[in-house]
TORTORMI-872559 format. One record per residue (C-alpha): chain; residue number from 1; residue in one letter; x, y, z. Coordinates in Angstrom, 3 decimals. Layout:
ATOM  chaine  num  residu        xx        yy        zz
ATOM       A  NUM       A         X         Y         Z
...
//
This chain:
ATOM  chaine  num  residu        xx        yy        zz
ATOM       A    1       X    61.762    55.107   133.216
ATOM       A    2       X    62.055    58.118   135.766
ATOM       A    3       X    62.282    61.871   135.178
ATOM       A    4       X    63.688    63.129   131.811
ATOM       A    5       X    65.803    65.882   133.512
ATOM       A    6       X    65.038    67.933   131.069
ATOM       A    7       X    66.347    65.698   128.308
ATOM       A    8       X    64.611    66.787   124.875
ATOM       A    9       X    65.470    62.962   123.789
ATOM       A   10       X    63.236    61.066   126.084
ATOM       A   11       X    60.902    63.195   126.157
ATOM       A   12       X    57.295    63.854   123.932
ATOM       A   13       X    57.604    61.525   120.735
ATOM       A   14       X    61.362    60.919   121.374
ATOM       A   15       X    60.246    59.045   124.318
ATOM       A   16       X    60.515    54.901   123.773
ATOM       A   17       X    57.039    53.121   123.496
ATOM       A   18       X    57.246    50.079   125.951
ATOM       A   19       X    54.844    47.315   123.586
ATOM       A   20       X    55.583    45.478   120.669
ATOM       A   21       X    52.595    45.478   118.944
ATOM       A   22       X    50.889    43.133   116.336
ATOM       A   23       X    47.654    44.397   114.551
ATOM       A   24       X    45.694    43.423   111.883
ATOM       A   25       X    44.190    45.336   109.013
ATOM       A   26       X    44.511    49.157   109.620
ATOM       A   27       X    42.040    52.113   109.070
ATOM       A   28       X    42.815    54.095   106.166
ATOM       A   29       X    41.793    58.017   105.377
ATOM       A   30       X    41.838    58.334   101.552
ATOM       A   31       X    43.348    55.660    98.985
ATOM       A   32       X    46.083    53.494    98.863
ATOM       A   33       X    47.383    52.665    95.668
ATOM       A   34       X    46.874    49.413    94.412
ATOM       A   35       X    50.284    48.658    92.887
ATOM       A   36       X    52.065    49.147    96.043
ATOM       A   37       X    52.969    45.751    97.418
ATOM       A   38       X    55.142    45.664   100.177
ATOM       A   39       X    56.971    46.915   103.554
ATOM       A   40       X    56.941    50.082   104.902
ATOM       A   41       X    60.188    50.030   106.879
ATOM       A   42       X    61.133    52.553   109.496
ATOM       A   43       X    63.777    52.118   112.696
ATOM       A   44       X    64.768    54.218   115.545
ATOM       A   45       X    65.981    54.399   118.919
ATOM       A   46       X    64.164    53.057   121.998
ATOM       A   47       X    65.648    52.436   125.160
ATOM       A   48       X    64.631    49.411   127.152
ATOM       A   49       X    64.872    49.854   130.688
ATOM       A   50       X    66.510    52.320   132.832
ATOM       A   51       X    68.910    55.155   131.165
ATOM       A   52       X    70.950    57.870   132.651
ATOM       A   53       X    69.080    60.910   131.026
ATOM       A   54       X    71.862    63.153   132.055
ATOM       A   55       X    74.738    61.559   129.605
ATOM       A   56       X    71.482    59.492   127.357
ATOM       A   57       X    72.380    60.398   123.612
ATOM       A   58       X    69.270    60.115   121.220
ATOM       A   59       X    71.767    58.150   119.209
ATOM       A   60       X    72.322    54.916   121.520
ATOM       A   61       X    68.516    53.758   122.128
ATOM       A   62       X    68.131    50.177   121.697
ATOM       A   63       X    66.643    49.671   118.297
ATOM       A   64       X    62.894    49.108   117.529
ATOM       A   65       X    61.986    48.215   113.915
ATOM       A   66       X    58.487    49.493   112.851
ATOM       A   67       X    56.641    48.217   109.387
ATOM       A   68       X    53.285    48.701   107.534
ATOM       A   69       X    52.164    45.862   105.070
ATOM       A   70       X    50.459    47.104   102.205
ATOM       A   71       X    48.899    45.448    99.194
ATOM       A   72       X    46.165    45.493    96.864
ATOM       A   73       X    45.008    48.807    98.331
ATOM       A   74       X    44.574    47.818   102.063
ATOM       A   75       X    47.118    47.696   105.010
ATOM       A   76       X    47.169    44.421   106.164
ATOM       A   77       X    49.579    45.090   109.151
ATOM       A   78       X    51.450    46.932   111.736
ATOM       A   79       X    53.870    45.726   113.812
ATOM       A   80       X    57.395    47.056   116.281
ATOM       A   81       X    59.711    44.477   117.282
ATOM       A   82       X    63.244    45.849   119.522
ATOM       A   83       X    66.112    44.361   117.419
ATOM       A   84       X    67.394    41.558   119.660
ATOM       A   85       X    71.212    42.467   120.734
ATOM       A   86       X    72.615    39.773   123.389
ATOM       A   87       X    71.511    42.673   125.900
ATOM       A   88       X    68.356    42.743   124.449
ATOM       A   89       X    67.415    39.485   124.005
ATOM       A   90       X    68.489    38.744   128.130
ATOM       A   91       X    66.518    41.803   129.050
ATOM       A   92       X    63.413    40.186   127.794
ATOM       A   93       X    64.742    36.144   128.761
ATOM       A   94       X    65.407    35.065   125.361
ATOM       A   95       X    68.048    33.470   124.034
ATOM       A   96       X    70.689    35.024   122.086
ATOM       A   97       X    70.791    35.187   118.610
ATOM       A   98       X    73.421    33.474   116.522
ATOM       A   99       X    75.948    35.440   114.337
ATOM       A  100       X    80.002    36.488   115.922
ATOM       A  101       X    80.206    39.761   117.180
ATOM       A  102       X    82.713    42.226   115.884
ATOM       A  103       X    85.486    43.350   118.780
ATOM       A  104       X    83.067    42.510   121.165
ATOM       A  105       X    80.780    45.350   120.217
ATOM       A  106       X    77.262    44.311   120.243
ATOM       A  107       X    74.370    46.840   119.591
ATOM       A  108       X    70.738    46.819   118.832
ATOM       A  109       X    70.817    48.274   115.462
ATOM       A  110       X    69.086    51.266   115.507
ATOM       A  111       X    69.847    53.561   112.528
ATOM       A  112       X    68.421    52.414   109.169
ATOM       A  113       X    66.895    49.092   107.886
ATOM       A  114       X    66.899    48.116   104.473
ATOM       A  115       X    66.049    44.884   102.048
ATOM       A  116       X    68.848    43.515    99.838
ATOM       A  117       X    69.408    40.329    98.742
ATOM       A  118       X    66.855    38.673   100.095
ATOM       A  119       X    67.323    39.864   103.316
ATOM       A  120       X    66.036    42.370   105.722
ATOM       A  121       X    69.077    43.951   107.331
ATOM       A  122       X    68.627    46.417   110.944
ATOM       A  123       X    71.943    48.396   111.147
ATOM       A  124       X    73.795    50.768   112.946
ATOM       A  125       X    77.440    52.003   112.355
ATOM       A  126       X    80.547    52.825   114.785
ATOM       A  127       X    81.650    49.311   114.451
ATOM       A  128       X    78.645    46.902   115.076
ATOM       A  129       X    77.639    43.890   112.754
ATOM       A  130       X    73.985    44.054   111.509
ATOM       A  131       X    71.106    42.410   112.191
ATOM       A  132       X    68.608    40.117   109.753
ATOM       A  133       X    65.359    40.087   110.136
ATOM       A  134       X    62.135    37.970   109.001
ATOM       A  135       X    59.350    39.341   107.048
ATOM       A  136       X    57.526    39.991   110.186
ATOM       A  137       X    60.405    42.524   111.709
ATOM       A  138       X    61.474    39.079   114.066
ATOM       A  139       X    65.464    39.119   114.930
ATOM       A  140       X    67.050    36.518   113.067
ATOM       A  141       X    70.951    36.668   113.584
ATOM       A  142       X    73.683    38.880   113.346
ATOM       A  143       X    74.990    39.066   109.625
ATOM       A  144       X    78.115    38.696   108.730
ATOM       A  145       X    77.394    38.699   104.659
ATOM       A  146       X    78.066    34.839   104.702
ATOM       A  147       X    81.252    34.998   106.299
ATOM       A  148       X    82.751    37.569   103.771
ATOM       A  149       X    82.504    41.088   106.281
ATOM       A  150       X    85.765    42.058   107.838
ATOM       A  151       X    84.249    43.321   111.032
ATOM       A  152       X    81.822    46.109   111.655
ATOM       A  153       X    79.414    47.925   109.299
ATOM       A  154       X    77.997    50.793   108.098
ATOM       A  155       X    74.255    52.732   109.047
ATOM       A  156       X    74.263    54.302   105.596
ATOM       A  157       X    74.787    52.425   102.335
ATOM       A  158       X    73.914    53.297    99.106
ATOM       A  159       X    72.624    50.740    95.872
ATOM       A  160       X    74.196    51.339    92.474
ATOM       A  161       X    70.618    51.267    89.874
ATOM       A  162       X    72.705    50.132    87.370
ATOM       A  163       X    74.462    47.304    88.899
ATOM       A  164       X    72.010    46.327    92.502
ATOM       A  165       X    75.314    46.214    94.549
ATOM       A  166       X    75.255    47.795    97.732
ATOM       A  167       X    78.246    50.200    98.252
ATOM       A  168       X    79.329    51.660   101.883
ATOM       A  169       X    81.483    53.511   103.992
ATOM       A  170       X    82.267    51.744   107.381
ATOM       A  171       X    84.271    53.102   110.532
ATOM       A  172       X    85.443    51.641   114.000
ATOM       A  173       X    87.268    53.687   116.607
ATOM       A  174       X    89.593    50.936   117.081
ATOM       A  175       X    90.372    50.997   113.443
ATOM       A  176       X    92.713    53.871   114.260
ATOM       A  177       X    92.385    56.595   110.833
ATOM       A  178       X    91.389    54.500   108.421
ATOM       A  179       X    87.788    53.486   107.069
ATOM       A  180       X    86.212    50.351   105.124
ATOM       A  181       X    84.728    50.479   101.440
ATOM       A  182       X    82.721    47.714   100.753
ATOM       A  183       X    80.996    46.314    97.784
ATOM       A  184       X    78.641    44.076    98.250
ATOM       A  185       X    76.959    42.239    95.523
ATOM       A  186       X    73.460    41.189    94.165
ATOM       A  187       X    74.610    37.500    96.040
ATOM       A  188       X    74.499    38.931    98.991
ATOM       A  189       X    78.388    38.234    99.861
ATOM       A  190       X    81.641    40.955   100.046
ATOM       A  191       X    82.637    41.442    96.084
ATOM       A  192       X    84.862    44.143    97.223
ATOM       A  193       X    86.722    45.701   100.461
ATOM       A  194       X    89.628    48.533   100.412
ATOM       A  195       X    90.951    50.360   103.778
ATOM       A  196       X    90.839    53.787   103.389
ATOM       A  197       X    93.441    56.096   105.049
ATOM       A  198       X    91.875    59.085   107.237
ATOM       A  199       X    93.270    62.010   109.534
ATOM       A  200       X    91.969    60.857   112.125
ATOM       A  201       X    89.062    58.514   113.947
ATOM       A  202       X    86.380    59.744   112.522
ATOM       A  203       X    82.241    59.491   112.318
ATOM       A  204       X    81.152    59.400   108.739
ATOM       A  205       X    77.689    58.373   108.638
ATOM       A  206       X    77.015    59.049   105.184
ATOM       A  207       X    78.805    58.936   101.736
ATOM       A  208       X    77.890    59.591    97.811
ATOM       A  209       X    78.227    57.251    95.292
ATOM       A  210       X    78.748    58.472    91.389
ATOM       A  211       X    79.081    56.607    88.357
ATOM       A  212       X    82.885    56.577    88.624
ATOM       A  213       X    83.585    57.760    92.078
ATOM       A  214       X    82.929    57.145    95.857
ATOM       A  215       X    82.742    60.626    97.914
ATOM       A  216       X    84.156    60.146   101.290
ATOM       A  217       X    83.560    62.670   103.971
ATOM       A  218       X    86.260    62.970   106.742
ATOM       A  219       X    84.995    65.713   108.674
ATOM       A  220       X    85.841    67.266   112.405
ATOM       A  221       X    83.524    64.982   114.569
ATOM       A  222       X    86.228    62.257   115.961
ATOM       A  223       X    86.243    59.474   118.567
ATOM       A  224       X    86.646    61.870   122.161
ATOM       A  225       X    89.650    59.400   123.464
ATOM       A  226       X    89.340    61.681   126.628
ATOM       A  227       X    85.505    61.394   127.365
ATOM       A  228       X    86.313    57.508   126.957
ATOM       A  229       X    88.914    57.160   129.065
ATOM       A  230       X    87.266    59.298   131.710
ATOM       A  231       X    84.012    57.095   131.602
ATOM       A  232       X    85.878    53.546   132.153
ATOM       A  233       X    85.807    52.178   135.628
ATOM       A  234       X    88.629    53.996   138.186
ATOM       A  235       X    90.807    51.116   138.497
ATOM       A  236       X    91.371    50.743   134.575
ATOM       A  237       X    91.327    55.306   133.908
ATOM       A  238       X    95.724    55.107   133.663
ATOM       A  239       X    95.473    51.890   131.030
ATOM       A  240       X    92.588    53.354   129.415
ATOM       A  241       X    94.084    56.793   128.987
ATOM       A  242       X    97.811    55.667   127.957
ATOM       A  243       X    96.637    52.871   125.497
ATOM       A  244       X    94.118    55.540   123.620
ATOM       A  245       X    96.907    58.471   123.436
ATOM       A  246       X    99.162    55.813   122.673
ATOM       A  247       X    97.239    54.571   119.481
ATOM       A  248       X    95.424    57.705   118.567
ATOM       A  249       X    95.811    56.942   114.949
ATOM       A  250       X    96.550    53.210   114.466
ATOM       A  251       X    94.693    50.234   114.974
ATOM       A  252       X    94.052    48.664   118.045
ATOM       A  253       X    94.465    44.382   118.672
ATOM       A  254       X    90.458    43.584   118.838
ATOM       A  255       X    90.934    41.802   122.309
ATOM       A  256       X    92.492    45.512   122.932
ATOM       A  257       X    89.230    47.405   121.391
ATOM       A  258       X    87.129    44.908   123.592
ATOM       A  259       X    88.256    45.697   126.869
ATOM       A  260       X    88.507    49.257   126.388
ATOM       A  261       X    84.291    48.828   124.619
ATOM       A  262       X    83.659    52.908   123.381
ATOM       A  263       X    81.960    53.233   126.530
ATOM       A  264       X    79.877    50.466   126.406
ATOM       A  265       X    78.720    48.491   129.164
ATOM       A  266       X    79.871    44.781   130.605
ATOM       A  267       X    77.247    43.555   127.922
ATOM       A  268       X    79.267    45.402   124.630
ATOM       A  269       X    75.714    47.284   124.845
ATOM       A  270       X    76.458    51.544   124.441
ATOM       A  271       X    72.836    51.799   125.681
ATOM       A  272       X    73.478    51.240   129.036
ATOM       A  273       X    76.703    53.807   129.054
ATOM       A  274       X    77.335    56.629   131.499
ATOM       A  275       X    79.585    57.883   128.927
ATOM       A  276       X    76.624    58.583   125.959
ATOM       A  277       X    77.877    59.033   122.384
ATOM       A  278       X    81.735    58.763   121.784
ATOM       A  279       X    82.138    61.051   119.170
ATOM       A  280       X    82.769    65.137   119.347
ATOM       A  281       X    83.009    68.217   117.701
ATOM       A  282       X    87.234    68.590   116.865
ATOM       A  283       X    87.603    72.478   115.937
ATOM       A  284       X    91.834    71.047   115.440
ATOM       A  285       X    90.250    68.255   112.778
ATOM       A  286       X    90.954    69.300   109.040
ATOM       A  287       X    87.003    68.922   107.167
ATOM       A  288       X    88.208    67.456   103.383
ATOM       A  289       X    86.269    65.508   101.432
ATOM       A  290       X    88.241    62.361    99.404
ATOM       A  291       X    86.780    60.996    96.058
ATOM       A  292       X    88.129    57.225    95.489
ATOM       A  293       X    87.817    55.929    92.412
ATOM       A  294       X    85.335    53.004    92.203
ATOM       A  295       X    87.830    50.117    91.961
ATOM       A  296       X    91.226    52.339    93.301
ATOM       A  297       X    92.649    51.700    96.313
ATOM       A  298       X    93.777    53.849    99.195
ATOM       A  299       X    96.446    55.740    97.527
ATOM       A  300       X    94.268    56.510    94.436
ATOM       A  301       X    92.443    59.253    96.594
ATOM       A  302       X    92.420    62.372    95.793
ATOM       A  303       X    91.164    64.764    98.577
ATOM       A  304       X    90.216    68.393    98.620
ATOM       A  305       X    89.384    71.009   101.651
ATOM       A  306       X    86.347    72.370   102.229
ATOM       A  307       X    84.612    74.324   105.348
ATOM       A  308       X    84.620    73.175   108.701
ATOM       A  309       X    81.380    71.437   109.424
ATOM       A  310       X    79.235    68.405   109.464
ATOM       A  311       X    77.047    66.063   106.989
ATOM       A  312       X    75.148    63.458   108.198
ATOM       A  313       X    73.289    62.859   105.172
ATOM       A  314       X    73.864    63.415   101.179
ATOM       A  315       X    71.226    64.172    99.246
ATOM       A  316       X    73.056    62.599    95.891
ATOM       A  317       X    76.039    63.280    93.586
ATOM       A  318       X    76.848    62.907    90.382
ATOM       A  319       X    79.317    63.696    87.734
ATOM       A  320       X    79.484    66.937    85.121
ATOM       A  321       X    82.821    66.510    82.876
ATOM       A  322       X    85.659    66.892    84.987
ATOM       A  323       X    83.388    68.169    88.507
ATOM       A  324       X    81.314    66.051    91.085
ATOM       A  325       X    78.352    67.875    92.131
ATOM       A  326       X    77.385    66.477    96.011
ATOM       A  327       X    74.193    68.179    97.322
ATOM       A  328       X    74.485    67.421   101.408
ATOM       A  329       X    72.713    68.738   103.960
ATOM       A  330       X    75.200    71.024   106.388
ATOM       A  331       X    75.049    71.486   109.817
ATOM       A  332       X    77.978    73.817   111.433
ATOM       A  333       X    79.207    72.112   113.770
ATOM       A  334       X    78.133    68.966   115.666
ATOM       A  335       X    78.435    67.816   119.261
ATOM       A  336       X    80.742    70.579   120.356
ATOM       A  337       X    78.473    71.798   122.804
ATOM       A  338       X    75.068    69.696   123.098
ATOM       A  339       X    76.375    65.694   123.939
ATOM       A  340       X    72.841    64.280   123.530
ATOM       A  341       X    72.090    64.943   120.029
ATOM       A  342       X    71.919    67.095   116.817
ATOM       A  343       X    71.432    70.882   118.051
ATOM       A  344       X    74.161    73.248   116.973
ATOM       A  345       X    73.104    75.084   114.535
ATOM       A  346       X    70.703    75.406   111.212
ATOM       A  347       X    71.188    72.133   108.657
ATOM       A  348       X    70.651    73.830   105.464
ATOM       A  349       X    70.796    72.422   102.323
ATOM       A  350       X    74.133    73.046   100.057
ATOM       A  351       X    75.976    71.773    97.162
ATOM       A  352       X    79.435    71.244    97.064
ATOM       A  353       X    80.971    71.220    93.363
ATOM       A  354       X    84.245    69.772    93.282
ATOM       A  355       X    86.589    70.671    90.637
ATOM       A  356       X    88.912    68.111    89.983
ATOM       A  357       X    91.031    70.407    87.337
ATOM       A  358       X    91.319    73.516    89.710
ATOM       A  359       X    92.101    71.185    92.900
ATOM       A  360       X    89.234    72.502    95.049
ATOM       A  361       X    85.483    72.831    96.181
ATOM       A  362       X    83.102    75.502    95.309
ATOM       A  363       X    80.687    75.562    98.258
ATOM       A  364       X    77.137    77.117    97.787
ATOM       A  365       X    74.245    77.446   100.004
ATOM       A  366       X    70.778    75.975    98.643
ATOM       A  367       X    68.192    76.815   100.733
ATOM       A  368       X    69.012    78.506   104.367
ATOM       A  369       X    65.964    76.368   106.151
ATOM       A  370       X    66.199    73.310   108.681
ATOM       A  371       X    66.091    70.072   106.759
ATOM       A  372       X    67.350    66.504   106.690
ATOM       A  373       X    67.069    63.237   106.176
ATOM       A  374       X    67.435    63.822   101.859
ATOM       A  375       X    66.102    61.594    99.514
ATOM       A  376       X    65.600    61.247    96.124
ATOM       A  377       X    64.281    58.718    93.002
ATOM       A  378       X    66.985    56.521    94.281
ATOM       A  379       X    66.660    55.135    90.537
ATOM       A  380       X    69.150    58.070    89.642
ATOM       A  381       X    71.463    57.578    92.443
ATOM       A  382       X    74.782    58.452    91.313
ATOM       A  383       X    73.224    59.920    88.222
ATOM       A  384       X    72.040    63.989    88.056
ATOM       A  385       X    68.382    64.495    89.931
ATOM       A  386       X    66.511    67.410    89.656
ATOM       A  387       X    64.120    66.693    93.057
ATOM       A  388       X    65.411    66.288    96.250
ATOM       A  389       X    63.163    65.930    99.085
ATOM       A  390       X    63.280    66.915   103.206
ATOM       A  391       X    61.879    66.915   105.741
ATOM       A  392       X    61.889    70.487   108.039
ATOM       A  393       X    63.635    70.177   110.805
ATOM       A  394       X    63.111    74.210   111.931
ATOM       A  395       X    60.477    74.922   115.203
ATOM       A  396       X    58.201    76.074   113.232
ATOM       A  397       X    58.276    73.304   110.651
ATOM       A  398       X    59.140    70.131   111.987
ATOM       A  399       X    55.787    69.168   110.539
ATOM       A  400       X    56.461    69.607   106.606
ATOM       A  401       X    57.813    67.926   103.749
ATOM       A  402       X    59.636    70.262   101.168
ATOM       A  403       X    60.162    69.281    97.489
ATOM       A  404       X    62.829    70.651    95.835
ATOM       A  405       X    63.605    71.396    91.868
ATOM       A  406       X    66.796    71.808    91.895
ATOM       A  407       X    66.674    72.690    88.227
ATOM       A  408       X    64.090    75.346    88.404
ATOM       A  409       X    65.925    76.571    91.678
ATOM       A  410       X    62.645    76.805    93.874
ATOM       A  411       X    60.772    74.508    96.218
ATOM       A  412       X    57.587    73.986    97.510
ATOM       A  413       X    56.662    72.822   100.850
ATOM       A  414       X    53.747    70.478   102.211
ATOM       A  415       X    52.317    70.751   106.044
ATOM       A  416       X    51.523    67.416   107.677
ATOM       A  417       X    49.876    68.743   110.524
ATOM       A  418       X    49.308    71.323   113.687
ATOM       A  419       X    52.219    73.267   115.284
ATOM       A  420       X    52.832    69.999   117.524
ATOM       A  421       X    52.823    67.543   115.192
ATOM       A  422       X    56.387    65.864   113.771
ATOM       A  423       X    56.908    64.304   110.742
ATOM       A  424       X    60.101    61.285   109.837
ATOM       A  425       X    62.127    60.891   106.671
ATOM       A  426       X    59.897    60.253   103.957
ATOM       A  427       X    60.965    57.911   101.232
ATOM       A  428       X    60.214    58.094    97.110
ATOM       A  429       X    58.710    55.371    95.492
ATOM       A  430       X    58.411    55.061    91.699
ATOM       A  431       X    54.879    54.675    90.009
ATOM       A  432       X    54.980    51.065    87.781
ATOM       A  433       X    55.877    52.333    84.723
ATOM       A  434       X    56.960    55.959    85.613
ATOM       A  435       X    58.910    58.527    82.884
ATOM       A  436       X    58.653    61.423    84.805
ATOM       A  437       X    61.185    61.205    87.748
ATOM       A  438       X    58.290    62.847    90.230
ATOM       A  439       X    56.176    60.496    89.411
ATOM       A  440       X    55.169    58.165    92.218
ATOM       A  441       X    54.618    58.578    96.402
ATOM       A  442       X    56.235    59.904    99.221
ATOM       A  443       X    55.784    58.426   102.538
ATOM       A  444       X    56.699    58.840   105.752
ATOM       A  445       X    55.292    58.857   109.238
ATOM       A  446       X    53.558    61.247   111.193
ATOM       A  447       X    52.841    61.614   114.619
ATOM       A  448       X    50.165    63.704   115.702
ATOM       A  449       X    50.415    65.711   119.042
ATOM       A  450       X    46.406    66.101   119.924
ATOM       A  451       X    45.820    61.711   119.131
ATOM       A  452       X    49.428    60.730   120.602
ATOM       A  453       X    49.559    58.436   118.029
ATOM       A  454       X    51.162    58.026   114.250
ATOM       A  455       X    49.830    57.330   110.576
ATOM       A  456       X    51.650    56.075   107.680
ATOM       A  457       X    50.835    59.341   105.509
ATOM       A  458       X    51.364    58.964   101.820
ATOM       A  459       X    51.815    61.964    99.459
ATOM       A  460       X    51.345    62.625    95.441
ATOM       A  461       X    55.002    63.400    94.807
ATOM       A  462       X    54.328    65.279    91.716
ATOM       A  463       X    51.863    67.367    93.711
ATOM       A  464       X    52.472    66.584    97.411
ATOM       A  465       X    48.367    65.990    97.691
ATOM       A  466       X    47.735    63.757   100.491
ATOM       A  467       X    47.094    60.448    98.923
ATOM       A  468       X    45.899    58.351   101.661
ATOM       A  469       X    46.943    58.125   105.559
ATOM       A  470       X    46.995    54.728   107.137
ATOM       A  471       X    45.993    55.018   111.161
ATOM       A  472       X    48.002    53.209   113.874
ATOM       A  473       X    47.044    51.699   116.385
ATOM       A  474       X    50.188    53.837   118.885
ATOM       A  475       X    52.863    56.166   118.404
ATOM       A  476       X    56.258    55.930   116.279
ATOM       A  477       X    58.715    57.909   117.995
ATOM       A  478       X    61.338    60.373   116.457
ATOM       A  479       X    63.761    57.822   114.820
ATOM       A  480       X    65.982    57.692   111.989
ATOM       A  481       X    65.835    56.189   108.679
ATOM       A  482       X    62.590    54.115   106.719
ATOM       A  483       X    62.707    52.846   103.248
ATOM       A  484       X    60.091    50.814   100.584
ATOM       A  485       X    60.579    46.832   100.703
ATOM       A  486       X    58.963    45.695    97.717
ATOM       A  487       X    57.827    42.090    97.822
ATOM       A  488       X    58.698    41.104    94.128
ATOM       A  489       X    62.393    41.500    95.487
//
């Protein structure tokens, strides 16, 4: 794909792998546990063909889905598959997939890929429908929930334990300030959708769910109406600019948001953009956080300030009397000065308490070292956890897993590897039977610098012993978000 220029996110493992592979049974180091039966599920960017690695953002690769089968001990496969887009799917001469596009915004999901009802779902957020796939990571169709979605869709959802509906948080530029809260339910179809009213045209990528409440996050990263305009084709700059200050906080017509495409190309593909990712650092943009009751509408929200920064990802929240408690992982700012991905400043790990008596946020820090990508026993979503886990995101420990009691207040950290070596998110899942909330695996992959290739590495979550690693067969690059796809669901 030509010289990197110097760009850290096509370069080592950020760097796309060009084959979709299909293997059989895998080599495994250790043991596997014999009750896990399903999907390891993990997606990320990766660019096919030619990018501009000047303006390339990490966050506007073409999507490639990995997986791991496992069951009855053994890993029966490994496979990648690029989530077919209309770009995509012409790029290789196949033949679109069915499924309306939203706006004319098409994308290869490339963000996070989960399993509900029934169905395997790739997705992405800014304003893009999903993607379903097969058991076998194959590109169905674009989903549209059965007809019930009202346009675009979120990266980030979150499953209430108690009822298996999938609750989210979805944005489009040419929504003007307002956001989407969906419910969807355990039939797979829209139970649920309320506009929310924002300041502005925000990127929320994440939210938190409680038992009572949704916790919106309307923070200063914004759509860059300026970088857009500037990046459309001469002849249409003067339209481009006076429609987008024009409409800078309504909605635009979607034959409007179409033309104008977030800096997509003549496919509704952002991959092949000069412009790279729409969406910058606002130093003018008030950072509040809004907390919706569960069935209220718009005008229901109650929002409080807190410090200017950015959260991509919450750990979890949950409610103590009359205070939500939101742990989040903070970084300071966020595409104010590097435009091709997250690199301005230490994410560390804080908890926001928000009093709803006293009108405001008590903001603490947690633990001062690089992390992201937070999970937890997603069993006790919306529901007070004691662990949290993370993966280190410092120089010096971009290799390690740290387990947190955030009861105890301390934290213990596991290395995956050498110096060069990276580790992804790693996801809990619950032992059969479990009463102790620690009790089951972590995995996650791992790619290791002196092989150039990855392994599925599994880790005692009570302990963070190395359980088993399962070799494959090529590299996983740097990507996003993975999750468990059991196959009794």
């Amino acid at each position: 794909m030509g010289a990197t220029a110097g760009n850290p996110y096509l370069e080592g493992n950020f760097g796309p792998v060009a084959e979709e592979l299909t293997t059989g049974e895998l080599e495994v180091t250790g043991r596997l546990p014999e009750w896990l039966d399903g999907r390891y599920l993990r997606i990320g960017p990766n660019p096919l063909g030619a990018v501009n690695p000047e303006t390339y953002h990490w966050f506007v690769g073409h999507g490639m889905a990995h997986g791991v089968r496992l069951r009855d001990g053994r890993a029966e496969w490994y496979r990648n598959r690029y989530v077919r887009s209309d770009a995509v799917a012409a790029a290789l001469g196949e033949p679109a997939r069915p499924g309306g596009v939203h706006a004319g915004f098409d994308f290869a999901a490339n963000t996070n890929i989960v399993q509900h009802s029934g169905r395997t779902l790739a997705l992405v957020e800014g304003g893009a429908r999903p993607y379903e796939l097969n058991e076998t990571l194959d590109t169905v169709a674009r989903c549209d929930f059965d007809g019930t979605l009202r346009g675009g869709y979120t990266a980030h959802p979150h499953m209430d334990p108690a009822t298996g509906e999938l609750h989210s948080i979805s944005y489009f530029w040419a929504w003007g300030n307002r956001v989407r809260y969906d419910v969807i339910g355990t039939d797979g179809r829209v139970r649920r959708s309320t506009d929310i009213t924002t300041h502005g045209r925000a990127s929320i990528h994440d939210f938190a769910l409680t038992e009572n409440f949704v916790v919106i996050l309307d923070l200063p990263v914004a759509f860059d109406t300026k970088r857009v305009a500037s990046s459309v084709p001469p002849a249409m700059r003067p339209f481009a600019k006076a429609t987008l200050a024009a409409v800078s906080r309504i909605a635009l017509p979607p034959r409007v948001a179409a033309v104008l495409g977030g800096g997509a190309d003549a496919s509704g593909d952002s991959a092949g953009s000069t412009m790279g990712f729409p969406y910058s650092w606002d130093p003018s943009y008030p950072a509040r956080v809004g907390l919706l009751p569960r069935e209220g509408s718009n005008r229901d929200v109650q929002w409080y300030d807190v410090s200017p920064g950015y959260v991509f990802h919450v750990m979890n929240a949950y409610e103590e009397g009359d205070t939500i408690v939101c742990d989040v992982v903070r970084h300071p700012k966020m595409f104010a000065t590097e435009r091709r991905g997250p690199q301005e400043g230490v994410p560390t790990l804080d908890r926001w308490t928000i009093d709803r008596a006293a009108g405001k946020v008590i903001e603490d820090r947690l633990d001062s070292s690089g992390q992201e990508f937070p999970r937890i026993d997603e069993r006790l979503t919306g529901r007070r956890h004691r662990y949290g886990y993370a993966v280190g995101v410092d120089p010096d420990s971009a290799n390690c897993v740290i387990k947190h009691d955030l009861v105890a207040g301390d934290r213990e950290v596991k290395r995956l590897g050498g110096a060069a070596d990276l580790a992804s998110e790693f996801v809990f899942v619950p032992s059969p039977h479990s009463v102790a909330e620690d009790d089951g695996v972590l995995m996650g992959f791992v790619y290791h610098a002196d092989t150039d290739r990855s392994d599925l590495t599994l880790l005692d979550a009570t302990s963070l012993e190395t359980m088993a690693s399962v070799h494959l067969p090529a590299r996983v690059p740097q990507g996003f978000h993975g999750n468990w796809a059991p196959a009794s669901v």
